[in-house]
C-alpha positions in Angstrom: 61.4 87.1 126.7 64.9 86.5 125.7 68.7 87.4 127.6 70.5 89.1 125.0 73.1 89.9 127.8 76.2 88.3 125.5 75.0 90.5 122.9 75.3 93.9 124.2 78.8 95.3 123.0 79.1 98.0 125.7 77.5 100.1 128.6 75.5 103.1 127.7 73.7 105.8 129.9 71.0 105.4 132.0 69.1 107.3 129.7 70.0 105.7 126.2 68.5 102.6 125.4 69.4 99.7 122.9 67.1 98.5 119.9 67.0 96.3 116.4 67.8 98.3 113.7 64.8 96.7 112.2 62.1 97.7 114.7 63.4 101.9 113.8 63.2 101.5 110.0 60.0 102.2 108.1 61.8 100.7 105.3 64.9 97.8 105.3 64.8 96.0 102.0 67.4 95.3 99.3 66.8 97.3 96.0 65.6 95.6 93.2 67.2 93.6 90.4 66.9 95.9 87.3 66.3 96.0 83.5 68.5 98.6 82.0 68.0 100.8 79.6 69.8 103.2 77.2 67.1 106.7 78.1 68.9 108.5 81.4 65.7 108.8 83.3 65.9 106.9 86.2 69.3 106.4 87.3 70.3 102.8 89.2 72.7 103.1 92.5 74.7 100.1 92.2 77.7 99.0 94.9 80.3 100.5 92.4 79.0 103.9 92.8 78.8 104.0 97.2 82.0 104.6 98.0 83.7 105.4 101.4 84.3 109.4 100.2 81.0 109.7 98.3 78.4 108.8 95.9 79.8 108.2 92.4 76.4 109.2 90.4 78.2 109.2 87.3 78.9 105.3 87.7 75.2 104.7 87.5 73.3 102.7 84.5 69.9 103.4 83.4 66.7 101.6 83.8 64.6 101.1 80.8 61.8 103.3 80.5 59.0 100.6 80.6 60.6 99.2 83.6 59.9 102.2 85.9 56.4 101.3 86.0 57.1 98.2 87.8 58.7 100.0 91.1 56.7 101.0 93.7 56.7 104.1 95.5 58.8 103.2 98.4 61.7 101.8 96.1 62.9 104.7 95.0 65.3 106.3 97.3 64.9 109.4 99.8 66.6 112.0 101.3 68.3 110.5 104.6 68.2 106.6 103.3 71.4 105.1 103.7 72.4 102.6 101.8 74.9 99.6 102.0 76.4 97.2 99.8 75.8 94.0 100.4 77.7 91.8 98.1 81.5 90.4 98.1 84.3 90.5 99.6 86.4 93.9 100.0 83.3 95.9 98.9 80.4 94.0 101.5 79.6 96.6 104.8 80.4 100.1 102.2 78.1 102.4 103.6 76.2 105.9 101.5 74.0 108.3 102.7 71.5 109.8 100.2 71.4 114.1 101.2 70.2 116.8 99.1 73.8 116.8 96.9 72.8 113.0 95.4 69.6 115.0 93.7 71.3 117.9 91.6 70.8 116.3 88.0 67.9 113.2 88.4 64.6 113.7 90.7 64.5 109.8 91.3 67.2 106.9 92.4 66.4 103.2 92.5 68.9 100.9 93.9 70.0 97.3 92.6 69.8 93.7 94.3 73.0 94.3 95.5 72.3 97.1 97.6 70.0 97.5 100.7 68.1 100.4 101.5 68.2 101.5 105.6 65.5 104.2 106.3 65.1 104.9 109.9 61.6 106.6 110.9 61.6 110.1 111.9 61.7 109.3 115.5 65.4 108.8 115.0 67.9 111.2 113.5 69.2 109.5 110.5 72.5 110.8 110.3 73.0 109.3 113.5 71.9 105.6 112.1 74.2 106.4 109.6 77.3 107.1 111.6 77.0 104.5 114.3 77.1 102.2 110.9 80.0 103.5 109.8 81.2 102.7 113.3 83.8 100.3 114.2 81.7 98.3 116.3 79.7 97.4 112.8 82.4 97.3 110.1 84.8 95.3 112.2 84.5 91.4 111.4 81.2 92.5 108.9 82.5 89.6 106.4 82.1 87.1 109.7 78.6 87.9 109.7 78.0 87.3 106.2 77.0 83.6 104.2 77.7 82.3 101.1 81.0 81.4 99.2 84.1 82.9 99.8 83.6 84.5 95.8 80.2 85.5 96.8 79.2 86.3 100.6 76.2 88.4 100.9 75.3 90.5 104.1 71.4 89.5 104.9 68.7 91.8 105.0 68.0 90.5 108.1 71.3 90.8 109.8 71.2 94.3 109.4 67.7 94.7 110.8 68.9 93.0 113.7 72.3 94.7 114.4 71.9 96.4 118.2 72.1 100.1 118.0 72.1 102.6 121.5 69.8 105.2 121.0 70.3 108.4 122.9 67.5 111.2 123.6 66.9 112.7 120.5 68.6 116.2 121.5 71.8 114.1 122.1 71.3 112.1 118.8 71.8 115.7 117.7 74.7 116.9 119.6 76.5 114.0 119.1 76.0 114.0 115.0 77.4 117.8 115.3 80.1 117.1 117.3 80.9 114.0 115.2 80.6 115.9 111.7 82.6 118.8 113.5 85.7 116.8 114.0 85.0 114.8 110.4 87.3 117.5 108.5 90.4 116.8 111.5 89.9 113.4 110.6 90.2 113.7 107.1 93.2 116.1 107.6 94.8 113.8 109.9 94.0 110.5 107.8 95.9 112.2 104.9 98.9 113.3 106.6 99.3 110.1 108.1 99.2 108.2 104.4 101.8 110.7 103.3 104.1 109.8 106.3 103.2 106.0 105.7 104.2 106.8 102.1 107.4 108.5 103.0 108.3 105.7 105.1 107.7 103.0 103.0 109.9 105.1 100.3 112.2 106.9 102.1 114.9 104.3 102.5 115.0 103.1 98.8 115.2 107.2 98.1 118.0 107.6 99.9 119.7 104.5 98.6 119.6 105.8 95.4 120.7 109.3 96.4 123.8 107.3 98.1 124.3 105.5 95.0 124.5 109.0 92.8 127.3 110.3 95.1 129.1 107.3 94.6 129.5 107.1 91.3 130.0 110.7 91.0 132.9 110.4 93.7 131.3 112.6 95.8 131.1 110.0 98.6 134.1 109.1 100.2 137.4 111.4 99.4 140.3 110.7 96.9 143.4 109.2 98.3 146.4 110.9 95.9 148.1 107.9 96.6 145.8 105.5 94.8 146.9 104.7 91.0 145.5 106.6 88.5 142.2 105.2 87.2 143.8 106.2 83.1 146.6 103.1 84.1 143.9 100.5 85.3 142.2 101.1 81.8 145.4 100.7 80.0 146.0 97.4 82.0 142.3 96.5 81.5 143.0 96.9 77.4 146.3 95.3 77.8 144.8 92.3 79.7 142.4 92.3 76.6 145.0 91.9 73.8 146.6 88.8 76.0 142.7 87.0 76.4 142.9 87.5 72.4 146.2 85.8 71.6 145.6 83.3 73.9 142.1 82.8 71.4 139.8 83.7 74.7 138.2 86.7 73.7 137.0 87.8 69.7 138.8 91.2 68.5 135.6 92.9 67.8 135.1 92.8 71.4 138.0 95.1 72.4 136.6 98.5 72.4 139.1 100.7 70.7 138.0 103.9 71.8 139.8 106.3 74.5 138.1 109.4 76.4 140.1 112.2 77.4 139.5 115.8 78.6 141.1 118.3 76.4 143.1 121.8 77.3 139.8 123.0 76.6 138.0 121.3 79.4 135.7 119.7 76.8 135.6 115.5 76.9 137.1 113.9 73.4 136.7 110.7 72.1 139.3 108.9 70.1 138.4 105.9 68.3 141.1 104.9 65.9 142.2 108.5 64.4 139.0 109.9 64.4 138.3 112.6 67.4 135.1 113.0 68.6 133.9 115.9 70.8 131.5 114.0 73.2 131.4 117.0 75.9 127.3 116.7 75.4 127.2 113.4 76.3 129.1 113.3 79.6 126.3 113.3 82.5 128.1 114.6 85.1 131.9 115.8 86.3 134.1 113.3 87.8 137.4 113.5 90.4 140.6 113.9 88.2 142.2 110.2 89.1 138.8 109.1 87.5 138.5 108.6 83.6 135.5 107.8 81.2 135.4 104.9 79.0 132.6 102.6 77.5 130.9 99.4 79.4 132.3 97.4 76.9 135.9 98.5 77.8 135.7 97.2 80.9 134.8 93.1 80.4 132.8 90.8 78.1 129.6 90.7 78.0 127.2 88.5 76.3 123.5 87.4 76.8 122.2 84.1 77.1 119.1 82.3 75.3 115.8 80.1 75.9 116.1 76.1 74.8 113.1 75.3 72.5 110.5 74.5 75.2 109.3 71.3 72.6 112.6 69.7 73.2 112.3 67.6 76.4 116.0 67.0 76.2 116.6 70.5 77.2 115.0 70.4 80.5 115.1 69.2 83.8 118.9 68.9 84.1 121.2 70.3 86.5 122.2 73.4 84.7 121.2 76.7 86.5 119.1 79.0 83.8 117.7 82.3 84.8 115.3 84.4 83.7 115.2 88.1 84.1 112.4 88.1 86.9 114.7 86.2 89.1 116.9 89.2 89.1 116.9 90.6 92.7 119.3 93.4 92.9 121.8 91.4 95.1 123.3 88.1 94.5 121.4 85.0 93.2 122.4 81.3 93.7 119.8 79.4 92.2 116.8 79.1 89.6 113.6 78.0 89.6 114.2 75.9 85.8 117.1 74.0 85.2 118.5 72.4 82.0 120.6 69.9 80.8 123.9 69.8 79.6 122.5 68.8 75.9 120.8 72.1 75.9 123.9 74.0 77.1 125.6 72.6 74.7 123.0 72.9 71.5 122.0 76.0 72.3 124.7 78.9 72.5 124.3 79.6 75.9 126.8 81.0 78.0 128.2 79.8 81.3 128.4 82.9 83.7 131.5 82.7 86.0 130.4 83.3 89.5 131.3 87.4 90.6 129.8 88.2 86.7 127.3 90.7 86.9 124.0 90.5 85.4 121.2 93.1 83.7 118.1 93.0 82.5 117.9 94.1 78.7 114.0 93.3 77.6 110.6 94.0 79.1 108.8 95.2 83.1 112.3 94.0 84.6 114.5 95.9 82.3 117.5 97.1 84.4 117.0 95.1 87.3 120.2 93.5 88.4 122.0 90.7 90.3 125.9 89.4 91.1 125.9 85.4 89.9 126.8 83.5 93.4 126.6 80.7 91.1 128.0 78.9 88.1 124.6 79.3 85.7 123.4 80.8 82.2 120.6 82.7 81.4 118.3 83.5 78.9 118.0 85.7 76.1 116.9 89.1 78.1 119.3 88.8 80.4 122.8 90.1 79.8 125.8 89.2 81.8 129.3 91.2 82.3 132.9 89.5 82.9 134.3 92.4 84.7 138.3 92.6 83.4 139.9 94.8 86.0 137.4 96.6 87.2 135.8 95.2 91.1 132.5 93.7 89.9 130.8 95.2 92.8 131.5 98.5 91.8 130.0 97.6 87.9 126.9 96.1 89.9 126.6 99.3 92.0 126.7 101.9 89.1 124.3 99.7 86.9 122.0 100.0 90.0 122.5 103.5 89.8 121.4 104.1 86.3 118.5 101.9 86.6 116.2 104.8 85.8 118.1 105.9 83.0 118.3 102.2 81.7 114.1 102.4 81.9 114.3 105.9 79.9 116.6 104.8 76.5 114.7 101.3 76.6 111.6 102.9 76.0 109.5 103.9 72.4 109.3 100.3 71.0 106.5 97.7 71.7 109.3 95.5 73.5 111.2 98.1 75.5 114.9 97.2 75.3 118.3 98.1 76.3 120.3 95.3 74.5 123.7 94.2 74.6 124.6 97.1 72.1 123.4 100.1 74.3 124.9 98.3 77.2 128.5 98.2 76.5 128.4 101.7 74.1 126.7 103.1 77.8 129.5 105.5 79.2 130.9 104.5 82.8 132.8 106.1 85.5 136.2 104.6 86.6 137.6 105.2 90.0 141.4 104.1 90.7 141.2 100.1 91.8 141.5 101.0 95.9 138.6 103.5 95.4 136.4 101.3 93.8 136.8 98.8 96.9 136.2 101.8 99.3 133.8 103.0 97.7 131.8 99.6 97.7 133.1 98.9 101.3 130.9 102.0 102.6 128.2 101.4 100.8 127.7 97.8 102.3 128.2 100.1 106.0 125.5 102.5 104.6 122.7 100.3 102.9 123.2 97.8 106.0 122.8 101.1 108.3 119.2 101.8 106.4 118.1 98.5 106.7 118.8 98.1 109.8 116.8 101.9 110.9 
């Protein structure tokens, strides 16, 4: 005779008692290791087909046909077996119960090595068995009492049979099953209400970020001061400032936009680009405040992408140069980078030094419309494309890019490399707020998104 004192988990009535698992079973074996087939006879109950909800019988494989002969009797499964898998991690302790349902289409079920087969004698209501392993007190720490590798634990045969279960009379084993199975459905109820308010909490905040971000940039957010200067003068500034960065030999021709958006008598929107007139009504995504004007990205700074050093030259790497790639792109401001380069390669390899305060956007691939401010002197590579803003606040530009994400994700689409490129980017229309507005604007969003954060 043995204490088992430090083994009992809990105190029952006087008039349960506590036994092996084992010494209730007529049967407590793992199934066997098959030989399958391609004839759908005998269908094989392996781990991927006991799940949590129910018993997937149209995951199962076959046995071959000269195979059956080889299992006895008490291998193939019954009604009121319960099965568990009993191999790996994440999927080890997953418990079935074989009812009526698991026999509509195939008379016969085997199970596989990886399985084991629990059937309780008839002393015992099974359902009961089955529940109290489905219990906490079992399925809590069930990897602890496993062996093997971490790749490859394996829950013992004998384990099992020796797990402690309380056994009630067998009219209580009844009551208890219905009373159990009565308040299943409320469970199930209240399990899927509570993933929907997990899910709503987990996405509410970046929701309402972006439904922030819409009213901003529609300048629905904060009101319009009819003091600030007209947004229509900044641009004319902006192209003036333009002209000057040309003369002076900083900035190409080609990349002044010549193009100017207007809203006729007709309340329709007009583009003029040289002495061509454009009705672009159809294209305008939404109605703006009066002191705000539309114009093109590219209007509003110079933008240019970067590129990727040949990775054969060893020359190129390992410098002090700051080089991004796209995935380091994290939708605030970045400082450093994982890969540096060396000044040969900056200079070889027509990249371009972003100013710290540029703004930068993803153009190629998964990240595509992610963005970042540079808090850093650095270049990038090719997917990535970077904005000089010319009289526009940069955080404003970052802000609306953030905004049109989505619709960044939507025209990038269609290709086998999905794309935005540096094209799309600066023909993509923009929003202009007077200059106070835009720093208003960005001043309570900071309050706001800080406000979420912090809820």
């Amino acid at each position: 005779m043995v204490c088992i004192d430090e083994e009992i988990p809990f105190e029952i009535p006087e008039s349960w008692c506590f036994v092996r698992l084992g010494d209730i079973c007529n049967y407590l074996h793992r199934g066997k290791t098959p030989k399958y087939g391609n004839q759908k006879i005998l269908p094989i109950i392996a781990q991927k087909c006991n799940h949590w909800d129910q018993l997937y019988i149209d995951r199962c494989l076959f046995s071959d046909t000269h195979y059956i002969l080889k299992y006895k009797e008490e291998q193939f499964l019954q009604k009121g077996d319960i099965i568990i898998n009993s191999t790996g991690g994440g999927t080890v302790g997953r418990t079935g119960y074989i009812d009526d349902s698991v026999f509509d289409k195939f008379d016969k079920f085997v199970a596989d090595s990886h399985v084991t087969i629990v059937r309780p004698n008839k002393l015992v209501s099974h359902r009961y068995i089955y529940h109290y392993l489905l219990s906490p007190y079992i399925q809590i720490g069930i990897e602890e009492r496993c062996t093997g590798s971490t790749n490859q634990i394996e829950l013992r045969t004998t384990t099992i049979s020796d797990y402690l279960v309380p056994i009630p009379p067998v009219e209580e084993q009844k009551r208890i099953v219905e009373k159990v199975e009565s308040m299943l459905p409320v469970v199930t109820r209240y399990e899927k209400l509570q993933r929907n308010l997990d899910h709503l909490n987990s996405t509410l905040p970046s929701l309402i970020k972006k439904s922030i971000l819409q009213e901003a940039i529609q300048g629905k957010l904060i009101p319009q001061d009819p003091n600030d200067e007209p947004a229509s003068i900044l641009l004319q500034r902006i192209k003036e400032e333009k002209q000057r960065l040309v003369k002076d030999g900083k900035l190409k021709k080609k990349d002044i936009v010549d193009s100017v958006i207007y809203k006729g008598d007709d309340n329709k929107y007009y583009e003029q680009i040289g002495k061509e007139v454009i009705d672009i009504t159809e294209d305008i995504p939404f109605m703006i405040p009066d002191s705000w004007v539309w114009c093109r990205m590219g209007a509003i700074g110079i933008w240019g992408a970067g590129s990727t050093p040949s990775k054969g030259n060893p020359d190129y790497y390992g410098g002090n140069v700051l080089w991004l790639r796209t995935g380091e792109l994290n939708n605030s401001v970045v400082y450093d980078t994982e890969i540096k380069i060396t000044q040969k390669a900056l200079e070889e390899c027509s990249l371009r030094i972003n100013k710290v305060g540029d703004v930068l956007i993803a153009m190629y691939g998964a990240t595509i419309g992610k963005v970042a401010i540079v808090g850093k002197e650095m270049t990038t590579n090719q997917a990535c494309c970077a904005c000089t803003p010319i009289g526009v606040f940069n955080r404003y530009l970052f802000y609306f890019l953030m905004a049109s994400q989505q619709y960044f994700i939507k025209i990038g689409e269609g290709g086998a490399q999905p794309n935005i490129s540096r094209e799309k980017l600066i023909s993509y229309l923009i929003p202009i707020p007077p200059i106070a507005e835009q720093i208003r604007i960005v001043e309570t969003l900071k309050t706001l998104f800080n406000k979420i954060k912090d809820a």
